[in-house]
N, C-alpha and C positions, 0 to 999 in steps of 0.2 A: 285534374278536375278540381272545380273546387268543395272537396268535400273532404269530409273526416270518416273515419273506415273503425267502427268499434264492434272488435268480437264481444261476445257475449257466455256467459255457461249460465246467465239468471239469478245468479249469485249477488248478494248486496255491497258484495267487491265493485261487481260488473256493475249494476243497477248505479253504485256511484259514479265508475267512470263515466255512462252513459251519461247520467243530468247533468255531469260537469261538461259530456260532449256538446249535447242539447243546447247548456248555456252559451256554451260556447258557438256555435251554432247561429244563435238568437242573433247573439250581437255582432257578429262579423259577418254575417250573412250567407251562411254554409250550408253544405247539404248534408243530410248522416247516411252511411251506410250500416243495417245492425247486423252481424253475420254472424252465426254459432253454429260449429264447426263438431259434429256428432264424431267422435274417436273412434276411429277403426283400431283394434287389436293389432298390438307388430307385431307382424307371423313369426315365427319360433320353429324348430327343428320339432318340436312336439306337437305343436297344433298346425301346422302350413297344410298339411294335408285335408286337417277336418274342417278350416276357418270357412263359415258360411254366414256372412251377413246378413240377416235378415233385410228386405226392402223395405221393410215398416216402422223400422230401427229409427226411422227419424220422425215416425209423425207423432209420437209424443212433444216432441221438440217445436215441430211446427205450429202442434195444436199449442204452444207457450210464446210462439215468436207471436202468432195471429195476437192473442192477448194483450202482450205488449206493444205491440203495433198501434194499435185498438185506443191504450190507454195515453198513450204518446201523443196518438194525434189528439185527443180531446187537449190535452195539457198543454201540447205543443202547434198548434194550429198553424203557425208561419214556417217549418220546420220542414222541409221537403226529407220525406225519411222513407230508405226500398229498405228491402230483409232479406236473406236469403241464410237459407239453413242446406247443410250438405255434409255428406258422408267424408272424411279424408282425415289425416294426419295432419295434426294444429298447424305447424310451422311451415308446410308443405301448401297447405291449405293457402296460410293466410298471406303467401308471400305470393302464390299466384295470384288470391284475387289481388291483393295489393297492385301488383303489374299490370293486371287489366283496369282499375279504374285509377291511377295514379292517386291515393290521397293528398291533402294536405297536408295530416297525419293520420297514423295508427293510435287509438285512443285505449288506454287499457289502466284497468287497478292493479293496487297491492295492497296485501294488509300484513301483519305481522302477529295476526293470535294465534298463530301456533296447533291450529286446526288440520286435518289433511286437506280438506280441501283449499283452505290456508296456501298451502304449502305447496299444492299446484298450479294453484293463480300466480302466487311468485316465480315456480319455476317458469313457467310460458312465456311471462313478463323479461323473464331476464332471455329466457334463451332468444325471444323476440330482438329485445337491444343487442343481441349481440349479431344476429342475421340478416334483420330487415333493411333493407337499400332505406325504405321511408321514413322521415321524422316519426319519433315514437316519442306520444305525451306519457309517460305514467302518474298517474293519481292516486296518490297516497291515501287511504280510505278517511283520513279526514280533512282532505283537502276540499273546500266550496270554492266554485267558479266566483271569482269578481273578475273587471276589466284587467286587463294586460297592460300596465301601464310601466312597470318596469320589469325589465330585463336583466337577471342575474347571468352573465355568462364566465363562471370559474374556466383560468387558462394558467396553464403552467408556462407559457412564454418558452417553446420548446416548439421550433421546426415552424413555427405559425404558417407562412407560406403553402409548404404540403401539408399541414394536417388541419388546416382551419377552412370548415365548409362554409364559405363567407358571404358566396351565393341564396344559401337554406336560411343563414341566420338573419341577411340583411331580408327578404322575404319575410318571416316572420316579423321584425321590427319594423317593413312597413306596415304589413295586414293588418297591425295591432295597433302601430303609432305609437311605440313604445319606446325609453330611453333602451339604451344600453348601456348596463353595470359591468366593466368586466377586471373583474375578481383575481388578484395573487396572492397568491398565500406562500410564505418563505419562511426561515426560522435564520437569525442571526446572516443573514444574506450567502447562507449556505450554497445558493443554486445562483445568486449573481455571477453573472460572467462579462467581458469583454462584450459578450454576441448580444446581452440582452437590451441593450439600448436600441442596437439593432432592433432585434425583432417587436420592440415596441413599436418603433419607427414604419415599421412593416404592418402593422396589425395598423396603427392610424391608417395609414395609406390605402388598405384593404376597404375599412370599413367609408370611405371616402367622406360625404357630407351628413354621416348619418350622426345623430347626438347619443355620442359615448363618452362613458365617464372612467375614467381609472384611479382603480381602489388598492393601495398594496397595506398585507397587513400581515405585522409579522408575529407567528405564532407557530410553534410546535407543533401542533395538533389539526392537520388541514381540515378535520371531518366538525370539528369542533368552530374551529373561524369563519368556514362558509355557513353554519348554523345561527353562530350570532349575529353575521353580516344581513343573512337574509330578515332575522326577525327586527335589527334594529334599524335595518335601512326601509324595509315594509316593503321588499323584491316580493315580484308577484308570479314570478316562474324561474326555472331554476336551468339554465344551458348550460350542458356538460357535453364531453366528446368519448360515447364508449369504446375509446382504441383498444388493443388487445394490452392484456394487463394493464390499462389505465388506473387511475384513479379512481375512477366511476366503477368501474366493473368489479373495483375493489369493496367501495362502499356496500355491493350485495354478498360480501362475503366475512367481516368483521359484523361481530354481535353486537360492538359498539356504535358502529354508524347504520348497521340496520336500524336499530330503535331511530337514530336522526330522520331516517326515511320515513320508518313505516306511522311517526308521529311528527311530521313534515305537514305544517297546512298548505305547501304550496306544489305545485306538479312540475316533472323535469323532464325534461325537454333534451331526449338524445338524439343526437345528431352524427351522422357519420361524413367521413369525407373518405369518395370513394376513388 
């Protein structure tokens, strides 16, 4: 479908994601789904017996979606946007609706202050990149929607073939009209090999007639290069690939390239190749 699929908790996390989906939305001509996903208790050897959800458990929640509904559309007039609020377990939740309406993407924040509830926008966020079949945007809480005009796509030039979803990303770089940046970062040509001409060779050929540009740069510190690259080249979304122990997956777990995230003005853009 062509639409974008943003959970929601009401949080100024979420409330960001949401206006960057909206923007987003505006200009590429999308529809939004807003979904907020009411947490059922995981039953436990001590409560499974007594666990009794109330039915009305959600209409505090509803009576908040109606509100924002409400406010969206004044604001947002050309914006085709449904809601739906339900009982389940987030990731259980969001990967079914996910399946039923196919996004675009899954549109979701993060922040970094340190909050609890902080701290479980991030976890959702991340356990999300690592499950969801569907493009996942994250938006870093000070990220603002502009045009998509360039494409950061960081690759470590490792297996491209099988692990480059080349399908998802040329998709995006039409819908947007966007160039494609895509990003090496090496130190002392540590990870050159024989094969990598290769797979350069490999990744042109993948991307066919699309306008991509290759950037090598070499530095010690990958979470530090892709930071410069993006502020001084003015990249306007950030395409990374959450493989298991990636890079990426790595960046939500070092104190050091969290801060690059979580004060990142621009949204990244995970991808999987399944």
């Amino acid at each position: 479908m062509n639409t974008l699929l943003v959970p929601t908790d009401f949080s100024a996390v979420a409330d960001n994601a949401l206006n960057y989906a909206l923007n987003m939305a505006s200009r590429y001509h999308l529809d939004v789904h807003l979904v907020h996903i009411v947490q059922l208790p995981i039953p436990t050897l001590d409560n499974a017996l007594y666990l009794n959800v109330p039915v009305d458990l959600q209409e505090p929640a509803k009576e908040q979606m109606i509100l924002k509904i409400s406010k969206i559309n004044e604001l947002w007039p050309s914006v085709r946007v449904e809601s739906r609020v339900e009982l389940g377990h987030f990731l259980d939740s969001l990967e079914r609706y996910s399946e039923e309406i196919k996004p675009v993407a899954v549109v979701m924040g993060i922040t970094g202050e340190g909050t609890a509830l902080d701290k479980m926008i991030g976890s959702n966020t991340i356990l999300t990149m690592r499950s969801i079949k569907e493009p996942l945007l994250v938006v870093p809480i000070k990220a603002a929607f502009k045009a998509v005009d360039k494409l950061c796509f960081a690759c470590d030039l490792q297996d491209v073939t099988n692990s480059t979803p080349i399908f998802a990303i040329r998709e995006f770089a039409l819908r947007f009209n966007a160039e494609i940046h895509l990003l090496n970062v090496d130190f002392e040509n540590r990870h050159f090999t024989a094969e990598t001409p290769v797979q350069l060779e490999a990744l042109n050929s993948m991307f066919g007639d699309l306008d991509i540009k290759f950037h090598f740069i070499d530095n010690e510190n990958v979470e530090e290069a892709i930071h410069d690259f993006i502020e001084r080249e003015k990249m306007d979304m950030l395409v990374m690939l959450p493989k298991k122990h990636s890079f990426f997956e790595g960046l939500f777990r070092k104190s050091q390239t969290k801060e690059m995230l979580y004060h990142s003005h621009i949204p990244i853009l995970a991808l999987h190749h399944w």
